[in-house]
C-alpha positions as CSV (number, residue, x, y, z in Angstrom):
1,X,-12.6,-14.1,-1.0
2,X,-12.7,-10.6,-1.4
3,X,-10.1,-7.7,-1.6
4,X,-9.4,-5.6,1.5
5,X,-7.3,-2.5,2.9
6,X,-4.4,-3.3,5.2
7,X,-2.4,-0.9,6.8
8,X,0.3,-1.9,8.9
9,X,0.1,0.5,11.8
10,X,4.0,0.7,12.2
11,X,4.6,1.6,9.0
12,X,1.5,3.7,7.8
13,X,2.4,0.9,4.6
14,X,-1.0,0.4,3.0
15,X,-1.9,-2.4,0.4
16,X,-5.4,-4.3,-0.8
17,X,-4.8,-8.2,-0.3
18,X,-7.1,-11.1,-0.3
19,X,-9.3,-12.5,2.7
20,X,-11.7,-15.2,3.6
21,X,-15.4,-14.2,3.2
22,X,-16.0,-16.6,5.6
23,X,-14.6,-18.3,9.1
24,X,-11.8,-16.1,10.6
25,X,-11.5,-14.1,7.8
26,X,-7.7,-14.3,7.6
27,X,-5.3,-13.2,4.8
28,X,-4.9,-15.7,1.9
29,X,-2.0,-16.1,0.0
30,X,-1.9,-15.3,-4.1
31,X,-0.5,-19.4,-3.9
32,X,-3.5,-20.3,-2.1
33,X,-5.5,-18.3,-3.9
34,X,-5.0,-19.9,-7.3
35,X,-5.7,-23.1,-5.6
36,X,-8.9,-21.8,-4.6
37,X,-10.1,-20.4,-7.7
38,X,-9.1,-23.1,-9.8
39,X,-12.8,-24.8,-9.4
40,X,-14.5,-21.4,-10.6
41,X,-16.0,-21.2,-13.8
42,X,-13.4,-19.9,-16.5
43,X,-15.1,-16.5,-16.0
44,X,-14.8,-16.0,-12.2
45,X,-11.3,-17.3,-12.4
46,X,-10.1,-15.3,-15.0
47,X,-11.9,-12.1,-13.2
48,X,-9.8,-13.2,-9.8
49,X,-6.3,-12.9,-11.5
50,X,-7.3,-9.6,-13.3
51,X,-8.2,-8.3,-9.7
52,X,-5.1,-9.6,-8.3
53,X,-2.8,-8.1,-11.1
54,X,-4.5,-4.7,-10.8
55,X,-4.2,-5.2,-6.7
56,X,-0.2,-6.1,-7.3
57,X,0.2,-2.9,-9.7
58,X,-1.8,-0.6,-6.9
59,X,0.6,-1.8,-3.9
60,X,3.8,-1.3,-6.6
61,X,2.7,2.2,-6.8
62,X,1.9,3.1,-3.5
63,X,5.0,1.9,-2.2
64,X,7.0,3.8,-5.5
65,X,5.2,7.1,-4.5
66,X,6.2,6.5,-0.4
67,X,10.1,5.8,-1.1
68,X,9.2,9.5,-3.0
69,X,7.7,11.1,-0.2
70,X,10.7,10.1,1.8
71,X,13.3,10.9,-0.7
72,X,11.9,14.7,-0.9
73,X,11.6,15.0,2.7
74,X,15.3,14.0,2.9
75,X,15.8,16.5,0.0
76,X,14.0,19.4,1.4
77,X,15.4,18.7,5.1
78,X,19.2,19.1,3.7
79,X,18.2,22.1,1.8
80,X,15.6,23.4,4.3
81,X,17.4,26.9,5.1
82,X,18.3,28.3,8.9
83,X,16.1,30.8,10.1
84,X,17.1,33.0,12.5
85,X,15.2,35.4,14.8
86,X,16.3,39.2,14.0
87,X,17.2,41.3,17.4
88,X,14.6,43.5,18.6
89,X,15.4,46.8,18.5
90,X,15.0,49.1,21.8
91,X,14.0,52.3,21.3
């Protein structure tokens, strides 16, 4: 298995999950994951759920710092003031 970039097109949301190094090279599940890794040495194991914790804390934060993004853009849209175009003058 190995960590990869998703980004859901719709959305622009972007987070690292785990995929299948080999076959169809589909998503796996944390769930299915721990099943997985449970015949790895103590080592490789313990290395997987530090991965996956730092994964989960990434995705928290990118998704923290998007609800921001949208919360300022809200902000500066309701404060954003009107511009108006002055009248020429005609000499």
């Amino acid at each position: 298995m190995y960590l990869m970039l998703h980004i859901k097109t719709a959305t622009g949301l972007t987070f690292l999950r785990w995929r299948e190094r080999f076959g169809v090279s589909r998503h796996v599940p944390w769930p299915e994951a721990v099943e997985r890794i449970g015949g790895f040495t103590p080592d490789v194991a313990d290395w997987y759920r530090q991965a996956t914790e730092q994964a989960l804390a990434l995705n928290e934060r990118h998704k923290e710092l998007r609800r921001a993004i949208t919360t300022a853009r809200k902000v500066v849209m309701k404060t954003a003031p009107a511009v108006y175009a002055r009248p020429l003058r005609m000499p």
